[in-house]
N, C-alpha and C positions, 0 to 999 in steps of 0.2 A: 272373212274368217269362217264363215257360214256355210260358203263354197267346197271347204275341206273336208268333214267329215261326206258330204255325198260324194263326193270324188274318189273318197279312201272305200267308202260303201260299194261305189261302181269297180272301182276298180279289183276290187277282193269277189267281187260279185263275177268281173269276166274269168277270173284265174277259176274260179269255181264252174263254170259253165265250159272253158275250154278245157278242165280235168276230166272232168264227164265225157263230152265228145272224144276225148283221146283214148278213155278209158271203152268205149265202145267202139270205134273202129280198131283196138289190138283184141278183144272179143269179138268181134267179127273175123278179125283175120286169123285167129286161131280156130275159129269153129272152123272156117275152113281148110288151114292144117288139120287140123283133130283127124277128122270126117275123110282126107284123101288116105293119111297115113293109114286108117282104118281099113279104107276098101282095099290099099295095096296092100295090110298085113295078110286080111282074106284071100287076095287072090293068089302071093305064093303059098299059105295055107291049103289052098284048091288044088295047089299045083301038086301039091306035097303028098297032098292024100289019095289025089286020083290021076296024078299024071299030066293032066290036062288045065289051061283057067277056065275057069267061068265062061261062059257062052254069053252073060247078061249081068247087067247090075241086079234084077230080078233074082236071078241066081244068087248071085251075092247074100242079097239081104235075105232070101229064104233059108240058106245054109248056115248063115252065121248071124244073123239078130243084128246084123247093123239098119239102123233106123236112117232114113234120110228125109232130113227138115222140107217141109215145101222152100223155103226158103233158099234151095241151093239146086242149081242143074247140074248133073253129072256123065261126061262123057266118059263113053266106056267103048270100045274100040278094039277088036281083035285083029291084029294087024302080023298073025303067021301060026301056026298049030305049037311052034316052041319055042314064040317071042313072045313078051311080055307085053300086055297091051297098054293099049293109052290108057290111063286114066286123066281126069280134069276134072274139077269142082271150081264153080262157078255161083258168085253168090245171084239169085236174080235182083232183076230192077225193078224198083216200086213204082 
């Protein structure tokens, strides 16, 4: 009988620790929606105002105040003078 409340204890105890880690990996996977949707609102922004995209993510975030975390790699990829380039956000590995 003794057995039960630590049992009820552990077990309210993993539901609680598996809410956490699920509640940080959809925080994680949003920062990096967040953070793409951004650089791609910028760059047809870029396009809008000067014809042309961004030459660089540098550009980017000098033009428009997007901040990017160390926490994430971003490929940025000009692939034709009036095609839309790559973008990709990539969280890195610890």
């Amino acid at each position: 009988m003794a057995a039960l409340p630590i049992l009820f204890t552990l077990v309210v105890m993993a539901i609680v620790v598996s809410g956490l880690y699920n509640a940080e990996m959809s925080s994680r996977a949003e920062g990096l929606r967040t953070l793409e949707e951004s650089l791609r609102r910028a760059v047809v922004k870029n396009y809008a105002i000067e014809g042309r995209y961004p030459q660089s993510v540098a550009q980017i975030e000098e033009n428009f105040g997007i901040y990017i975390d160390s926490r994430y790699i971003v490929h940025y990829r000009i692939v034709g003078a009036n095609l839309f380039p790559e973008i990709m956000v990539i969280e890195r590995s610890d």
